[in-house]
KEBA-257897 format. One record per residue (C-alpha): z, y, x; residue number from 1. Coordinates in Angstrom, 1 decimal. Each point is the difference from the previous one (the first is absolute). Layout:
<atoms>
(atom (Z; Y; X); NUM),
...
</atoms>
This chain:
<atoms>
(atom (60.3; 31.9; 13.1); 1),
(atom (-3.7; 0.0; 0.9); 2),
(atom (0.6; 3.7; 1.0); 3),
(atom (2.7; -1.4; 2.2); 4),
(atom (-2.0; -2.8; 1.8); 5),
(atom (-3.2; 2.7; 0.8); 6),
(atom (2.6; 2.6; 1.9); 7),
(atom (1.5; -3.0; 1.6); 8),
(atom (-4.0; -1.0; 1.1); 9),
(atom (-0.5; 3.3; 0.9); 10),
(atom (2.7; 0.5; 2.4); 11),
(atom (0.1; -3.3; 1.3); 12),
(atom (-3.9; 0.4; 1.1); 13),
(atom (0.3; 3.5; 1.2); 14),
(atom (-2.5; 1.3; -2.7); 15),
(atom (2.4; 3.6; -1.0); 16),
(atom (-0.2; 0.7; 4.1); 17),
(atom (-3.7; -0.2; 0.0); 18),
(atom (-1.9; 3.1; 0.4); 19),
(atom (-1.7; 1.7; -4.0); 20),
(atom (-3.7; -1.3; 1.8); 21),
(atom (1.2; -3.7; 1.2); 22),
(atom (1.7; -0.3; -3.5); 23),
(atom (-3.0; 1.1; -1.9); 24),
(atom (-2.6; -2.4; 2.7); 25),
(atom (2.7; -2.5; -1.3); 26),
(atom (-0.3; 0.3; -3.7); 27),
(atom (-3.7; 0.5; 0.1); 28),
(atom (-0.2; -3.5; 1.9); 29),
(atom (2.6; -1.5; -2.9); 30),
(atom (-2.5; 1.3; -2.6); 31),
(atom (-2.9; -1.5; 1.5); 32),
(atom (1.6; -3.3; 0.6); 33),
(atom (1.0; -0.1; -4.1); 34),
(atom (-3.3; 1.6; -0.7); 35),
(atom (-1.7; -2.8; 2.2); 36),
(atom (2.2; -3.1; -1.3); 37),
(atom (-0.7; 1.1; -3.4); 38),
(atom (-4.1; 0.0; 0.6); 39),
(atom (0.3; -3.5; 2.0); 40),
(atom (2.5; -1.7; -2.8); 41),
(atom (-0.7; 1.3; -2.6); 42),
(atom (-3.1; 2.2; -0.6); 43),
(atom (-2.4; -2.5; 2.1); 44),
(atom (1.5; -3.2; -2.0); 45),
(atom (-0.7; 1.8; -3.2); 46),
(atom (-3.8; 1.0; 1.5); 47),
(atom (-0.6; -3.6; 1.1); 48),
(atom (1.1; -1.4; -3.2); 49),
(atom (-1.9; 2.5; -2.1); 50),
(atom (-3.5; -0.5; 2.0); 51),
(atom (0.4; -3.8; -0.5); 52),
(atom (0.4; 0.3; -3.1); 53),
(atom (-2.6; 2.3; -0.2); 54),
(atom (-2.5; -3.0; 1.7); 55),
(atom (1.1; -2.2; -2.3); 56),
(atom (-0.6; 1.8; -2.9); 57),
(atom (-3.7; 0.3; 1.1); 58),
(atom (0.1; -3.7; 0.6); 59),
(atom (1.1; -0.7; -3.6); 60),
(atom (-2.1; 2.1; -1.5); 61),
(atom (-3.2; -1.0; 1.9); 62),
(atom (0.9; -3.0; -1.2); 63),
(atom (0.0; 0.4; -3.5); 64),
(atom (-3.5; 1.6; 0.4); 65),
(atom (-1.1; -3.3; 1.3); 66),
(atom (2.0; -2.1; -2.5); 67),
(atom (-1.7; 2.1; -3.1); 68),
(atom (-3.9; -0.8; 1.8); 69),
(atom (1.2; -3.6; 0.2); 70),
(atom (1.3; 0.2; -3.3); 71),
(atom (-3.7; 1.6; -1.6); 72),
(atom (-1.5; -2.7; 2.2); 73),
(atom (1.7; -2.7; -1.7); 74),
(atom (-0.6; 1.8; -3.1); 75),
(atom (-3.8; -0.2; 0.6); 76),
(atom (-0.4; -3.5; 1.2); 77),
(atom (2.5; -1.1; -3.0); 78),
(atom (-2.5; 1.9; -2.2); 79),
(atom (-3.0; -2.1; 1.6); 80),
(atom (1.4; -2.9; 0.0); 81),
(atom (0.3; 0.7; -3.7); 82),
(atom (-3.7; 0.7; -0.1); 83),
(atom (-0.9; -3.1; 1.8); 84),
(atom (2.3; -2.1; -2.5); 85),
(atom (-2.3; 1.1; -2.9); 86),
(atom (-3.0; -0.7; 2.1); 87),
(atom (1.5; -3.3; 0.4); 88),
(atom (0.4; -0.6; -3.7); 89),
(atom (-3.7; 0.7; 0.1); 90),
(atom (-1.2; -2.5; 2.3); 91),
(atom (-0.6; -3.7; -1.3); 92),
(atom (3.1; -2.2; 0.3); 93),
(atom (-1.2; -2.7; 1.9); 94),
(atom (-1.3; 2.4; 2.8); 95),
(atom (0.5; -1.4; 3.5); 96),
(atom (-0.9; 2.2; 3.0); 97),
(atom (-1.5; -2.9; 1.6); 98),
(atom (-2.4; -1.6; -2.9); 99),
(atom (-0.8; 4.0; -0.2); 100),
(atom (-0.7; -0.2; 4.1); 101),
(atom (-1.9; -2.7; -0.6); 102),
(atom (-2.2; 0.2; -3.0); 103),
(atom (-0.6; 3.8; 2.1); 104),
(atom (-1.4; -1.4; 2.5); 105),
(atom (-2.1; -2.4; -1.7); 106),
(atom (-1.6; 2.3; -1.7); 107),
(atom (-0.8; 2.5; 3.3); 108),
(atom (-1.1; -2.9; 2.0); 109),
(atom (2.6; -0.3; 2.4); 110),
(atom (1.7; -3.3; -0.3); 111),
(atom (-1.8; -1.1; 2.9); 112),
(atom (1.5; 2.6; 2.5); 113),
(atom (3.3; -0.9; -1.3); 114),
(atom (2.1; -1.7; 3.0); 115),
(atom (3.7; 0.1; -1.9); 116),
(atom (1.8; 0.8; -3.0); 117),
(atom (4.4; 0.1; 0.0); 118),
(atom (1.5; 0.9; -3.5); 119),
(atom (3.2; 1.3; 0.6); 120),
(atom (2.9; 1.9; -2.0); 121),
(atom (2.3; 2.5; 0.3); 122),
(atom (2.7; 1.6; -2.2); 123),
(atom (0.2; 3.7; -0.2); 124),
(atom (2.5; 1.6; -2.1); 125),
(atom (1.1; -1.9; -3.0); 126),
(atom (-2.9; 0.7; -2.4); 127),
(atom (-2.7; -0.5; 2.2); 128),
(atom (-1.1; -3.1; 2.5); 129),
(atom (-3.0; 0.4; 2.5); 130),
(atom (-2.3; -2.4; -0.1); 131),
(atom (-2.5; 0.0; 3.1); 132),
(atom (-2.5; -1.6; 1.4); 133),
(atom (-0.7; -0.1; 3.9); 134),
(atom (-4.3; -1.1; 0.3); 135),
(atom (-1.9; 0.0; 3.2); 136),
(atom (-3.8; 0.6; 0.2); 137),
(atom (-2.0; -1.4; 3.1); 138),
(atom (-3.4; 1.5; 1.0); 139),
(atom (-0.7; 1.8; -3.1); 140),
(atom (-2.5; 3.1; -0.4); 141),
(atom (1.4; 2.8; -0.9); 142),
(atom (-1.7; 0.5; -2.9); 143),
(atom (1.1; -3.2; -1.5); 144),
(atom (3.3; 1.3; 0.7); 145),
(atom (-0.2; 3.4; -1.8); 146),
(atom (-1.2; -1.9; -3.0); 147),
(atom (2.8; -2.3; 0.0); 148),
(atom (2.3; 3.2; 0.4); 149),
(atom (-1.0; 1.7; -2.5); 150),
(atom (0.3; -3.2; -2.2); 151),
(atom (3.4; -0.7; 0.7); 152),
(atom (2.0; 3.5; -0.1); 153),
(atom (0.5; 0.2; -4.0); 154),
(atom (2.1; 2.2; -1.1); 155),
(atom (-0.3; -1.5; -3.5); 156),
(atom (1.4; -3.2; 1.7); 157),
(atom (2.3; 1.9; 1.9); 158),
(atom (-1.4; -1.3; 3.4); 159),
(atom (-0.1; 1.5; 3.1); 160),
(atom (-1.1; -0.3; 3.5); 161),
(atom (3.2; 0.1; 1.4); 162),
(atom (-0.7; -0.5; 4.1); 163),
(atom (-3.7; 0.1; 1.4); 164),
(atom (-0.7; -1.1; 3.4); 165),
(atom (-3.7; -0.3; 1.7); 166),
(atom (-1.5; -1.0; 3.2); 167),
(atom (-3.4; -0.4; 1.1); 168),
(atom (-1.1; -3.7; 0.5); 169),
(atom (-0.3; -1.5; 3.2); 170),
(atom (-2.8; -2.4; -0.8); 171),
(atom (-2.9; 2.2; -1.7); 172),
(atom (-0.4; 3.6; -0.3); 173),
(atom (0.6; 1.9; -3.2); 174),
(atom (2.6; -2.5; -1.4); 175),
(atom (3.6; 0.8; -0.5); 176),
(atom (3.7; -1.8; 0.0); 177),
(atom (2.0; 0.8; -2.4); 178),
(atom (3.4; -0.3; -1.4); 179),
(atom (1.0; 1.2; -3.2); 180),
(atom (3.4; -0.1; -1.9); 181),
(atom (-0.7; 0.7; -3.7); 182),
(atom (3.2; 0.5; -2.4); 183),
(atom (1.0; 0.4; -3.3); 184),
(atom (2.7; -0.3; -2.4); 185),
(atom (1.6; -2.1; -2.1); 186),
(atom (2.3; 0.8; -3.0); 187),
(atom (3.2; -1.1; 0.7); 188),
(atom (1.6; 1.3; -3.2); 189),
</atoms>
């Protein structure tokens, strides 16, 4: 039947009368137009498809490199916010980072240069709540204020200099403006 319907083709288009060259030119171009069909719709879909999955399998795994560093970082600051729960437990329990401030500064001579001090709080994860204190220091040497520095970051306390901004003084030479934001923690466990 199919044999039928190509002899039928044949004749009908003239392809048997054809001369052995023009038929083979003829072929040759059939070939090529399978051959090219069969690149474009099928070969090249399959190419495309590949290659983007390809990409995205350098996508994915690039980011599972960056998900295990996130995950060791979490690890680590989990770990030290372990270590700063025991220092916690060591510190007295009626610590306040202002008192602390305070009583600091007393004892280095500073209270005078004090212009402000703002408690404030914020929560961090569940365990933990930051504590911090916002001070600003008018026309103070800078000697005075490396005293008072040195004072106030206690590790033992868990207290640290969180933000630390300086300006020269307009009024007299050699003093400084300051703004400091000290922090610590509080247990919230």
């Amino acid at each position: 039947m199919i044999a039928k319907k190509i002899s039928a083709l044949r004749q009908k288009s003239g392809f048997d009368t054809l001369e052995k060259r023009e038929r083979l030119m003829i072929l040759i171009g059939c070939v090529f137009l399978v051959v090219f069909a069969f690149l474009q719709f099928v070969i090249g879909p399959y190419l495309n498809a590949s290659a983007r999955l390809d990409a995205a399998l350098a996508n994915r795994q690039e980011d599972l490199v960056e998900l295990r560093l996130l995950q060791q970082e979490y690890r680590g600051l989990k770990a030290e916010a372990g270590g700063i729960k025991e220092q916690l437990t060591r510190r007295p329990a009626a610590f306040s980072l202002f008192s602390f401030l305070d009583r600091q500064a007393s004892e280095a001579g500073v209270k005078e240069f004090i212009g402000y001090m703002k408690p404030s709080t914020s929560e961090g994860d569940d365990e933990l709540i930051e504590s911090l204190v916002e001070m600003k220091l008018q026309q103070i040497p800078l000697e005075k204020l490396v005293e008072y520095l040195m004072r106030i970051e206690s590790p033992e306390n868990v207290v640290s200099v969180k933000r630390l901004s300086t300006q020269e003084s307009g009024k007299e030479q050699g003093l400084l403006e300051v703004i400091l934001q000290i922090v610590t923690f509080i247990d919230n466990g």
